[in-house]
C-alpha positions as CSV (number, residue, x, y, z in Angstrom):
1,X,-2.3,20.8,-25.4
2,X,-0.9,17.1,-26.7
3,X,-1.9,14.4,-24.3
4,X,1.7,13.0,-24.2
5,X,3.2,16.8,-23.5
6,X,0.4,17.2,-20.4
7,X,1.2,13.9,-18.8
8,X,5.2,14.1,-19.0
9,X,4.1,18.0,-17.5
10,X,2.0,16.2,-15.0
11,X,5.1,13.9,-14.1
12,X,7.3,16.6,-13.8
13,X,5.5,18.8,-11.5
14,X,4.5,15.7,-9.4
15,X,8.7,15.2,-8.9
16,X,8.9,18.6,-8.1
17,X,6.4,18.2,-5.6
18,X,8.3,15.2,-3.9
19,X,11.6,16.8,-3.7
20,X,10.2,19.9,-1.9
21,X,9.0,17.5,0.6
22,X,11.2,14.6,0.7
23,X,13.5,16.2,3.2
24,X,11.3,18.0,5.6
25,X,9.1,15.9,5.9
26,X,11.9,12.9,6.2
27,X,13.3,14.5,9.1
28,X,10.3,15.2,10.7
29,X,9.1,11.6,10.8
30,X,12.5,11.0,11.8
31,X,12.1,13.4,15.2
32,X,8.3,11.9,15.8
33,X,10.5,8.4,16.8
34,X,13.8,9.3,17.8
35,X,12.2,12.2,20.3
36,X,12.2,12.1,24.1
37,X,9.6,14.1,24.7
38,X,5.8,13.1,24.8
39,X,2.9,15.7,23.6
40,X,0.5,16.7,26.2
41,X,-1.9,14.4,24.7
42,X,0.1,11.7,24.1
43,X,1.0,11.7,28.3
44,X,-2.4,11.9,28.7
45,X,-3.3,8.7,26.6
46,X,-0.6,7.1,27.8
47,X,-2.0,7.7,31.6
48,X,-5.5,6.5,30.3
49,X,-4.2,3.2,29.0
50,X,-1.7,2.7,31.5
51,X,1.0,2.3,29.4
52,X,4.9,3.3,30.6
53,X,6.2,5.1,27.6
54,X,9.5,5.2,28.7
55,X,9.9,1.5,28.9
56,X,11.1,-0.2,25.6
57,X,9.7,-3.8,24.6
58,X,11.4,-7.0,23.2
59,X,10.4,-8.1,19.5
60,X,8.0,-10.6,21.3
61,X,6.4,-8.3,23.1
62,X,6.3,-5.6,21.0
63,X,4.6,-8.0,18.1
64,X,2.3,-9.2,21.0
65,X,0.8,-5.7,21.1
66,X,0.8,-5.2,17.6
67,X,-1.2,-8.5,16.8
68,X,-3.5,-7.9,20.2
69,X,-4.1,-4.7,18.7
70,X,-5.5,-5.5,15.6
71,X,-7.0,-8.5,16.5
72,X,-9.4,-6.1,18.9
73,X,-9.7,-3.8,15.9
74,X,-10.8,-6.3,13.7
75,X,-13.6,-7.2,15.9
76,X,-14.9,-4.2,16.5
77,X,-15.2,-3.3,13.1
78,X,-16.9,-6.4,11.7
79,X,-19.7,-5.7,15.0
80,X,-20.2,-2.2,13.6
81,X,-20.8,-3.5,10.8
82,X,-23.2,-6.3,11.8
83,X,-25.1,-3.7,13.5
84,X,-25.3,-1.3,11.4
85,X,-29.3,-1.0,11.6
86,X,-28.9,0.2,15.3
87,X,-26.4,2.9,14.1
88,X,-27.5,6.5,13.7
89,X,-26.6,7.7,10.0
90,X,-27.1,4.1,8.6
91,X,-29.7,5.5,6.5
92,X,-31.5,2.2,6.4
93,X,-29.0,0.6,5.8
94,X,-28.9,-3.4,6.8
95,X,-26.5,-5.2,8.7
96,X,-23.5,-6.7,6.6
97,X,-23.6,-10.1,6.3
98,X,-20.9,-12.2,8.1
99,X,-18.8,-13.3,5.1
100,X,-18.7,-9.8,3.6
101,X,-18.4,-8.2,7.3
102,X,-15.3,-10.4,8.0
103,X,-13.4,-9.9,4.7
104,X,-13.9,-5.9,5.3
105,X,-13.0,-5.6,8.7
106,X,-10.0,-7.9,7.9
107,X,-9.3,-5.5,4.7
108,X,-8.9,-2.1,6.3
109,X,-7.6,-3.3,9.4
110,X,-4.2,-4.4,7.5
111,X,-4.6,-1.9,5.5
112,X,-5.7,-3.2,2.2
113,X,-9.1,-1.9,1.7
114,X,-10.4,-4.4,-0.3
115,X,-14.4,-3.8,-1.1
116,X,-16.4,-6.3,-2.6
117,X,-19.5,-4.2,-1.7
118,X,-20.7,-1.4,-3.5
119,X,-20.1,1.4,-0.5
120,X,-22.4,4.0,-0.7
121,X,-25.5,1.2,-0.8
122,X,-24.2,-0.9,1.8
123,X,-22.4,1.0,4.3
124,X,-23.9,4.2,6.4
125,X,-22.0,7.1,7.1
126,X,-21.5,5.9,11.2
127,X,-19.5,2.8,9.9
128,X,-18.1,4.9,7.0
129,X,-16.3,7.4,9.4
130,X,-15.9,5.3,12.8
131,X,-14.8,2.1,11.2
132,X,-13.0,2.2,7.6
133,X,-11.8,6.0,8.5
134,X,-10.0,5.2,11.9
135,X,-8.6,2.1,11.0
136,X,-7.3,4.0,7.7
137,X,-5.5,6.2,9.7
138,X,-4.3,3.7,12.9
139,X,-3.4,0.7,10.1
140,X,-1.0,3.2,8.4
141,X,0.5,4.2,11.9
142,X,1.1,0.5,12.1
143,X,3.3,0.6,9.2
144,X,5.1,3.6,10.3
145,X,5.4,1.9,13.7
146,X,6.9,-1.6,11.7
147,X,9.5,0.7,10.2
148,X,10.6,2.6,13.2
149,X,11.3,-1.0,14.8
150,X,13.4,-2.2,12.3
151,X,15.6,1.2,12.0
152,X,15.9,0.8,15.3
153,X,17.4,-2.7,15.0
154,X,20.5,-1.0,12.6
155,X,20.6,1.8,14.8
156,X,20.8,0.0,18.4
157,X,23.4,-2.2,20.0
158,X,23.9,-4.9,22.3
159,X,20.0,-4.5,23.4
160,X,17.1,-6.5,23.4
161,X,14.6,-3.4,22.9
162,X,13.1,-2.5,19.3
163,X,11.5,0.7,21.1
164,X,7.2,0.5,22.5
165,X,4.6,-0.3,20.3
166,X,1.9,1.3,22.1
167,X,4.0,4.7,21.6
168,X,5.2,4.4,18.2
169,X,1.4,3.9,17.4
170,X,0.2,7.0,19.2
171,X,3.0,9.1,17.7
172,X,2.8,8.0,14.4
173,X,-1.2,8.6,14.6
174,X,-1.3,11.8,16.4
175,X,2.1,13.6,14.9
176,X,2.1,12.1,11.4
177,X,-1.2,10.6,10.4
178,X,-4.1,12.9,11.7
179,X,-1.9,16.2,10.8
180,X,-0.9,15.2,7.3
181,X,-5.0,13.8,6.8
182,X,-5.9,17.2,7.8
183,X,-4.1,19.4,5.6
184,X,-4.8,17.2,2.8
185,X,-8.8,17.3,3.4
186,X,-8.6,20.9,3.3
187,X,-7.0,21.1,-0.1
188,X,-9.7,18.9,-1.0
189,X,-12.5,20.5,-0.2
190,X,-10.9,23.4,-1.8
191,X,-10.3,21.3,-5.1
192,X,-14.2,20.4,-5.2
193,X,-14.5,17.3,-3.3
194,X,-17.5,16.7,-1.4
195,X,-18.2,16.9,2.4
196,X,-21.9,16.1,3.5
197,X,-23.4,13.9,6.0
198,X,-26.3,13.9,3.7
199,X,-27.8,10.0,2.4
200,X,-28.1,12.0,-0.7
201,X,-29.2,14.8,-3.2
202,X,-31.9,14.9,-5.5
203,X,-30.5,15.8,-9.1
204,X,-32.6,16.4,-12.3
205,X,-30.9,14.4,-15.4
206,X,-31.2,15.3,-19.0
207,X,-33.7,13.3,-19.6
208,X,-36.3,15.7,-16.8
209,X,-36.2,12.7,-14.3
210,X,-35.1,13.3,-11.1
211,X,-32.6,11.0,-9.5
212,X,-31.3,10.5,-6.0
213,X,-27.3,10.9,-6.2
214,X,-25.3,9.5,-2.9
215,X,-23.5,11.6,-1.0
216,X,-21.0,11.1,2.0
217,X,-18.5,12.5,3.8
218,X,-15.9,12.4,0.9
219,X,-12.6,14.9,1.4
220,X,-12.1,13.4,4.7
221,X,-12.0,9.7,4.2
222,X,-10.5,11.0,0.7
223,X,-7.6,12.6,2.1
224,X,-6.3,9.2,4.5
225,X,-7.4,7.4,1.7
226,X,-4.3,8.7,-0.1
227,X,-2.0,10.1,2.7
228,X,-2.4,6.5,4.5
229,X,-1.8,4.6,1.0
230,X,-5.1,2.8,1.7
231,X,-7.2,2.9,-1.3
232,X,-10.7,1.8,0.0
233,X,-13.1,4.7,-2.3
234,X,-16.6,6.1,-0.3
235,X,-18.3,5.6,-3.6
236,X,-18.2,2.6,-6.0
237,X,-16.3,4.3,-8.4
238,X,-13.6,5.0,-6.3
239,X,-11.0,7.9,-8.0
240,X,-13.0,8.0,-11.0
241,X,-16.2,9.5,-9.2
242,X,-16.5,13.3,-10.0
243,X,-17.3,13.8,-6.1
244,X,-13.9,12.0,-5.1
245,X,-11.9,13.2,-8.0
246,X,-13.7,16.2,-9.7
247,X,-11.3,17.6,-12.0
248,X,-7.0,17.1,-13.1
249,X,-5.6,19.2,-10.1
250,X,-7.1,17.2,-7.7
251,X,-6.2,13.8,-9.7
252,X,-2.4,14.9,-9.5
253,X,-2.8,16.0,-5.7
254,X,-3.9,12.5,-4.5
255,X,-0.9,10.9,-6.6
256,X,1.1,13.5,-4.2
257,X,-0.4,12.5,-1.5
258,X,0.0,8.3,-2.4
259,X,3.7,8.8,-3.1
260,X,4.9,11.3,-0.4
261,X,5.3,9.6,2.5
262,X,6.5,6.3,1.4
263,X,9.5,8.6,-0.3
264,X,9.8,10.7,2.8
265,X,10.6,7.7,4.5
266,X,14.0,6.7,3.0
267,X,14.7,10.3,4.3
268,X,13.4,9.2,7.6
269,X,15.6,5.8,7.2
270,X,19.0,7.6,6.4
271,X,18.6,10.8,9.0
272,X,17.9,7.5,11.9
273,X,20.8,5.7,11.0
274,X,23.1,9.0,10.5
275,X,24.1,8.7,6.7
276,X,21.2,10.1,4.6
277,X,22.8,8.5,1.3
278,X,21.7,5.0,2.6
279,X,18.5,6.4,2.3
280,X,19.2,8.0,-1.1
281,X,20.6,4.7,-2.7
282,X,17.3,3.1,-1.9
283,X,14.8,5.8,-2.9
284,X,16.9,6.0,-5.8
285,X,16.1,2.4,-6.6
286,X,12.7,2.8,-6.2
287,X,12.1,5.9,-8.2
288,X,14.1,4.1,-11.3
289,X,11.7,1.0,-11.0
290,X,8.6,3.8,-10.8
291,X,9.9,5.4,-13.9
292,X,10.7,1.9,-15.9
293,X,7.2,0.8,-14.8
294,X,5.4,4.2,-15.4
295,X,7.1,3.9,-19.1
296,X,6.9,0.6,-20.1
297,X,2.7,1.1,-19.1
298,X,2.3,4.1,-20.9
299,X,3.9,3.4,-23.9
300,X,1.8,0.2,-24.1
301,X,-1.3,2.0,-23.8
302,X,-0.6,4.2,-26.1
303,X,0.0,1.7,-28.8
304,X,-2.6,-0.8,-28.4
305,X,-3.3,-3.6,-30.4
306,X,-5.5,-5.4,-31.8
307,X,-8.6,-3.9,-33.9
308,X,-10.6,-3.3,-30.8
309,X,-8.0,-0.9,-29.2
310,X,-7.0,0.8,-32.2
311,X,-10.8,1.8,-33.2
312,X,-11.2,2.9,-29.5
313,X,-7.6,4.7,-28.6
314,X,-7.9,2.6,-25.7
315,X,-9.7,4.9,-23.9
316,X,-12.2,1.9,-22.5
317,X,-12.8,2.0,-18.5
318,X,-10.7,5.3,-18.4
319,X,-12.2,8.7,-17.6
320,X,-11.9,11.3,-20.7
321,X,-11.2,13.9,-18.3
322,X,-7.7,12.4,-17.0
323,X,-7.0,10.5,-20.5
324,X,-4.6,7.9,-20.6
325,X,-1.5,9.5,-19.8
326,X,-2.4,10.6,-16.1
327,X,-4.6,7.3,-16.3
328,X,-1.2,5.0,-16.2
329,X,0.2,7.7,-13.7
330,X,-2.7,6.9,-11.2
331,X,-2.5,3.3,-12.0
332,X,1.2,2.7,-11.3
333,X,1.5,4.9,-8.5
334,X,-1.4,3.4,-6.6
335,X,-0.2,-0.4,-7.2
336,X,3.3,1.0,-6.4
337,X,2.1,2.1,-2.6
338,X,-0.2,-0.5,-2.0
339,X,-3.0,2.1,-2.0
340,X,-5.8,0.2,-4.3
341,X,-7.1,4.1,-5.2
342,X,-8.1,3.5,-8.8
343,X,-9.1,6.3,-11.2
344,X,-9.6,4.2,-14.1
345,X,-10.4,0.3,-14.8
346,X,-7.5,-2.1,-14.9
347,X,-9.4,-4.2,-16.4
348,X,-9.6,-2.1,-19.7
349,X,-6.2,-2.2,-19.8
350,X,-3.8,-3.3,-22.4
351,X,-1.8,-6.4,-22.3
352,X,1.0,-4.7,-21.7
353,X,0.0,-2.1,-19.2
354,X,-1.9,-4.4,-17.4
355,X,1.1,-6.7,-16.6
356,X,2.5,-3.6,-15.2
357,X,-0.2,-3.1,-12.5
358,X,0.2,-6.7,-12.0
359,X,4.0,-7.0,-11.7
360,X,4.3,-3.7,-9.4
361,X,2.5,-5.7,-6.6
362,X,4.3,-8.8,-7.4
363,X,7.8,-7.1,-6.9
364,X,6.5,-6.6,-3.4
365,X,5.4,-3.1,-3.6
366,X,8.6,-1.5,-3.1
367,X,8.3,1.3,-5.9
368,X,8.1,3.3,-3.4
369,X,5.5,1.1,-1.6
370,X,3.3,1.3,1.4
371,X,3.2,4.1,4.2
372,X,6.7,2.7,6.3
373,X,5.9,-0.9,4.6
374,X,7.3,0.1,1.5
375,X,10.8,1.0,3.0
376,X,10.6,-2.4,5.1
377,X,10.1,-4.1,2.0
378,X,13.5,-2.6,0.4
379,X,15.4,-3.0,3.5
380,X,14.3,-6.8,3.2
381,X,15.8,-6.8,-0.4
382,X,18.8,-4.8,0.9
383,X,19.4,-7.8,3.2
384,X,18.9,-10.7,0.6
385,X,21.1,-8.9,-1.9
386,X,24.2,-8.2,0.4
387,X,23.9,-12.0,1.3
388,X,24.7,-12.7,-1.8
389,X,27.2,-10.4,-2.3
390,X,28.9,-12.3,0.9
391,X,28.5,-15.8,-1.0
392,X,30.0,-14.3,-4.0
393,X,33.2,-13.2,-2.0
394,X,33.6,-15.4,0.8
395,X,32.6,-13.5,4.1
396,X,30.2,-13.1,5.9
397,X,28.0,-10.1,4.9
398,X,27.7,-7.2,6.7
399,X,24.8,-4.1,6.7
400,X,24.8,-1.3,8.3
401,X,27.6,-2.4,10.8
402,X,25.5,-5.6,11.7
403,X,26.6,-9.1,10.1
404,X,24.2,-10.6,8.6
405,X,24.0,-14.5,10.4
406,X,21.8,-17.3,9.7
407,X,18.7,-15.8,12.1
408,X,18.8,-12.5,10.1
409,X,19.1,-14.2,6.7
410,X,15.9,-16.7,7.7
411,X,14.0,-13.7,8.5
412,X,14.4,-11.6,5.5
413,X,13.4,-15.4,3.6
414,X,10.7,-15.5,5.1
415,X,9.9,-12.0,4.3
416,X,10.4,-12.6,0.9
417,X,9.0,-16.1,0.4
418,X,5.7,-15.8,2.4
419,X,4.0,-13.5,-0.2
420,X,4.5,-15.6,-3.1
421,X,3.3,-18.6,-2.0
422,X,-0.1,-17.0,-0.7
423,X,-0.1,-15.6,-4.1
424,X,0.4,-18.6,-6.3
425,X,-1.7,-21.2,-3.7
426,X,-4.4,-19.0,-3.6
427,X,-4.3,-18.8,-7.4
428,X,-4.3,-21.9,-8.0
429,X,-6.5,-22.9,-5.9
430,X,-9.1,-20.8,-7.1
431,X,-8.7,-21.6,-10.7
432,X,-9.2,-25.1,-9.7
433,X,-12.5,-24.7,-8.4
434,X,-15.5,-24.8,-10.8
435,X,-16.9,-22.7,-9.7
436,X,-14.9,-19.6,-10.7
437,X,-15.2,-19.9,-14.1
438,X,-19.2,-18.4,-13.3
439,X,-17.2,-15.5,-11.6
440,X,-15.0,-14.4,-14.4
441,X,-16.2,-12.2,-16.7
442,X,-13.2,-13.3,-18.9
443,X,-11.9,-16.0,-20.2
444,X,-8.4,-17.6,-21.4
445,X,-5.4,-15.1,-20.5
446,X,-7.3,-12.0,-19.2
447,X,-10.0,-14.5,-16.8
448,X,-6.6,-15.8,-15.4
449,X,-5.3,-12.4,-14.9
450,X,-8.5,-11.4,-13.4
451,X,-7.5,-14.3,-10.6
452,X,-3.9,-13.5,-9.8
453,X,-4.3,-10.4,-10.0
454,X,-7.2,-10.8,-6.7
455,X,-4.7,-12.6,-5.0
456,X,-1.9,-10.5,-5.4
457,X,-3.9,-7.4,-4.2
458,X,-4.9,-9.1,-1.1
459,X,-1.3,-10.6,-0.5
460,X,-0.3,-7.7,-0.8
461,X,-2.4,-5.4,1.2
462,X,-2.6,-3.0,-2.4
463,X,-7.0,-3.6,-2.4
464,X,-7.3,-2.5,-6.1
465,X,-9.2,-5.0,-8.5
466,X,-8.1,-5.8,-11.8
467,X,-12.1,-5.6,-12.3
468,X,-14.1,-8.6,-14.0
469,X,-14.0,-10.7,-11.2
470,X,-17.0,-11.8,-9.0
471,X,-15.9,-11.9,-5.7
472,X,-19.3,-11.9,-3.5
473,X,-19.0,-15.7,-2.8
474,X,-18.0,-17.3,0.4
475,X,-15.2,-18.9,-0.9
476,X,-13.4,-15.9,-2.4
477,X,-14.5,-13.7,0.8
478,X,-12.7,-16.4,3.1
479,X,-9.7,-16.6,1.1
480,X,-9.4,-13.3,0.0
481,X,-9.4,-12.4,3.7
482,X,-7.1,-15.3,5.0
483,X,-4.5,-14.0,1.9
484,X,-5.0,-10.4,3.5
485,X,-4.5,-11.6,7.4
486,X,-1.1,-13.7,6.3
487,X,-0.1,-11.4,3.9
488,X,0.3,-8.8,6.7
489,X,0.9,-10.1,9.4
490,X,3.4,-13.4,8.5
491,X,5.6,-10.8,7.1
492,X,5.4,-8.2,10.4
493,X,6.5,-10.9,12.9
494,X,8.9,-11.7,10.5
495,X,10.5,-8.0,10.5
496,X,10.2,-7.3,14.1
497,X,12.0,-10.7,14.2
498,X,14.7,-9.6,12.5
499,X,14.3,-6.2,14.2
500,X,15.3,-7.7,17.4
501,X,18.0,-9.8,16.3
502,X,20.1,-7.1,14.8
503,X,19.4,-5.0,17.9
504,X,21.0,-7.6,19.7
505,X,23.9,-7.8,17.9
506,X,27.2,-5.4,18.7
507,X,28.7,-3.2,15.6
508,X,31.5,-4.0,13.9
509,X,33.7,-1.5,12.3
510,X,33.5,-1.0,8.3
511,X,36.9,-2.6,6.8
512,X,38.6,-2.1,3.1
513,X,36.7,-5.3,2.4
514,X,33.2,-4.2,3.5
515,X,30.8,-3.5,0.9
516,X,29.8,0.5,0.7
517,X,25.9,0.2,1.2
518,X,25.6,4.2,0.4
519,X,27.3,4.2,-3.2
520,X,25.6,3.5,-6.8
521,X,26.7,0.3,-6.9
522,X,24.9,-1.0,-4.2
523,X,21.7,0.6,-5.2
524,X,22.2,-2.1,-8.5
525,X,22.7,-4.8,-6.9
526,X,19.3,-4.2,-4.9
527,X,17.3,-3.6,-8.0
528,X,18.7,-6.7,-9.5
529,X,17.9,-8.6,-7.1
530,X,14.8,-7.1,-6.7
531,X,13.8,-8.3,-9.9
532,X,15.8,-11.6,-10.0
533,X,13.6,-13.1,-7.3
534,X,10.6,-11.7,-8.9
535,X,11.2,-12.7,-12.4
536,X,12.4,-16.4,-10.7
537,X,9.1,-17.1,-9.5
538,X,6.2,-15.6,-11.1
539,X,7.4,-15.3,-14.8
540,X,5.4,-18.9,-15.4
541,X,2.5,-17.0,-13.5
542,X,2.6,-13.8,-15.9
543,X,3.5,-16.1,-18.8
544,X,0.2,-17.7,-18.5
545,X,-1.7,-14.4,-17.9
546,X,-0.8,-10.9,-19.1
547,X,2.3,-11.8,-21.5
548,X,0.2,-14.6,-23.2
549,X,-2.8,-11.5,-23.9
550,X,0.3,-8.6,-24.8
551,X,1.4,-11.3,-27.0
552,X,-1.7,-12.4,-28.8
């Protein structure tokens, strides 16, 4: 069968997928934090921790427990890390050393899963599996937790209450997280992926030698790898590894898994507020800026340029048994979710398609974006474009019966304004230093790509690597980490902010001069502006980097 024919195959039974989902699953999540009722085991953890989970919290409060959370998470993972050595299953293994321990801890505790280790040398199976796999699946339940709070904030009314942390954490872990993780390990393990707690298996290689392959506990950390758009792989190769990825079905079943919830969630987002088409409108945006994306990329791998592409059909750092169709797939998906899974190199890529990985992350990962981030994101959009929509007509704007004053409008700036500027600073300051030029594998247009494209991964909790870059110094560790700790957390307070100053606010009654949020033309105005404020301040960045090398 034609490459081109398989992938557009591939695409079409991945939307099928979705849809069969998007509305069970949507209402689901939508019952785990609107519900009354606690699980046996939830009561029982709540008893343990001696938290009242019928008590709601203020925004201040509930972010206190958020950061206080993750602050204690962060510590214990860089000590298991550090002492590794005294670990059962460490294999040998030495202790991590501080810079590298830091920027890891800080990685998968906000979810960006960032390595800049080869895994399955440095890390044992102990720290594998009670470190990076628990906070894969409690930093995702974080972002489901985020999102809950700031439905809330439309759905609530004269109240000072966002909902409790502690419970939309334990819900979002026990009812959403570990059930969805499971089901999707199983069809892994059924699809060939490894499960061993094995350091490794002797193999015999063509040449009669025998070699020592590394093995882990794969499906498992495989399956909240995807399902918890987190991205960090078990083995260096990430997607690409025959024992994390063995064959097509299972490379188009952990796209599934990537996309599903983060579209489920504009369900979940329309059934809370009581009109599903607000939730329509923005999954509709986001699906036509994951088709633009996912076309614009694969046409420009598919004509490549230059004498070096052509000779090659671009098929450099790209595994022949995906090709490049299901390659660009993979590739925009996973910089779409802020997942970081990579089953090809982005490095290798064209000009062009490159750009595209880039310029997914810079839009803010909205397309569909991170597990209950990614519909955060677009409701921070939502915000900024019916502001303008106000300016342009003279009143004050309004959103989902809540008017839009200067508190809400300062967060949703913030929001919006905090990533760049990690982005670009960091940049910058990097390709200042010296000594980066002896990191880059690259030079000119592609070694500056190779830079922003680092710091717009860790700004934006996506993890992936546009490859070619050294990052093993202490300088690149530090701020790499710092751009991951900011980019998260900056952006949290300043939801939860705005969280609790719509649920303060009373609602006011639609008029004939209110704008309707759940028709088509609202859904353009979003995507407009959308790309307006991402074309308004990095175009000079991508002029400089992958339009100068698609140009060349």
């Amino acid at each position: 069968m034609d490459d081109t024919l398989a992938g557009l195959l591939q695409v079409l039974f991945l939307l099928v997928l979705l849809a069969a989902c998007y509305a069970p699953l949507g209402d689901y999540m939508a019952r785990v934090f609107t519900s009354e009722k606690d699980w046996r085991v939830e009561a029982a953890l709540y008893r343990l921790v001696r938290v009242d989970a019928s008590s709601g919290q203020r925004w201040p409060t509930y972010a206190m427990g958020l950061l206080g959370f993750s602050f204690v998470s962060i510590v214990l993972l860089y000590l298991l890390q550090r002492l590794q050595p005294l670990l059962p299953l460490s294999f040998g293994r030495g202790a991590v050393e501080p810079a590298m321990a830091f920027n890891t801890a800080v990685s998968f505790v906000t979810n960006t899963n960032w390595q800049s280790y080869v895994p399955e040398q440095v890390l044992g199976d102990t720290v594998q599996m009670a470190g990076l796999t628990v906070q894969n699946v409690l930093s995702a339940a974080v972002g489901l937790a985020v999102a809950a709070a700031l439905i809330r904030g439309f759905v609530r009314a004269n109240t000072d209450r966002i909902g409790n942390f502690w419970v939309d954490l334990t819900r979002a872990t026990v009812r959403i997280m570990l059930p969805l993780s499971f089901l999707a390990a199983v069809g892994l393990l059924i699809m060939g992926v490894t499960m061993s707690l094995r350091s490794g298996m002797d193999v015999t290689g063509l040449d009669g030698n025998t070699y020592t392959h590394p093995l882990a506990p794969t499906a498992s950390q495989e399956a909240v790898k995807m399902v918890g758009t987190n991205g960090g792989g078990v083995f260096n190769a990430n997607s690409a590894h025959p024992f994390e990825n063995p064959n097509a079905l299972s490379n188009l079943f952990q796209i599934f898994l990537m996309l599903v919830v983060p579209v489920a969630m504009t369900r979940t987002f329309g059934t809370m507020v009581g009109n599903r088409r607000q939730g329509t409108i923005l999954l509709s945006v986001m699906g036509v800026l994951w088709g633009a994306l996912l076309a614009v990329a694969w046409f420009a791998e598919t004509h490549p340029t230059g004498a070096a592409g052509i000779a090659t059909g671009a098929m450099e750092g790209k595994e022949t048994r995906f090709g490049i169709p299901t390659s660009i797939l993979f590739g925009v998906s996973t910089t779409g979710t802020s997942t970081g899974a990579v089953n090809s190199l982005h490095d290798s890529y064209s000009g062009g398609a490159g750009g595209v990985t880039l310029l997914n992350m810079l839009l803010g990962e909205v397309a569909p974006g991170g597990v209950g981030v990614g519909l955060v994101g677009i409701l921070v959009v939502a915000i900024i474009a019916m502001f303008l929509a106000g300016l342009m007509v003279g009143r004050t704007p309004e959103y989902l019966g809540k008017k839009l004053g200067r508190r809400e409008v300062t967060c949703a700036a913030v929001y919006i304004l905090v990533m760049p500027a990690i982005v670009l600073l960091g940049a910058g300051l990097a390709i200042a230093l010296p000594s980066t030029l002896d990191a880059l594998s690259n030079g000119g247009a592609h070694g500056f790509s190779e830079v922003l494209y680092a710091f717009a991964s860790a700004a934006n909790n996506n993890g992936s690597a546009f490859g070619g870059l050294t990052v093993t110094s202490d300088f690149f560790q530090s701020a790499l980490g710092l751009a991951m700790l900011f980019g998260r957390f900056v952006l949290i307070l300043a939801v939860l902010a705005l969280a609790g100053s719509l649920a303060q606010q009373k609602r006011v009654e639609a008029t004939a001069g209110t704008l309707a949020t759940d028709q088509p033309l609202f859904g353009v105005l979003v995507g407009g502006t959308l790309i307006l404020v991402a074309a308004l301040t990095f175009f000079p960045a991508l002029a400089l980097g992958p339009l100068a090398e698609a140009l060349a």
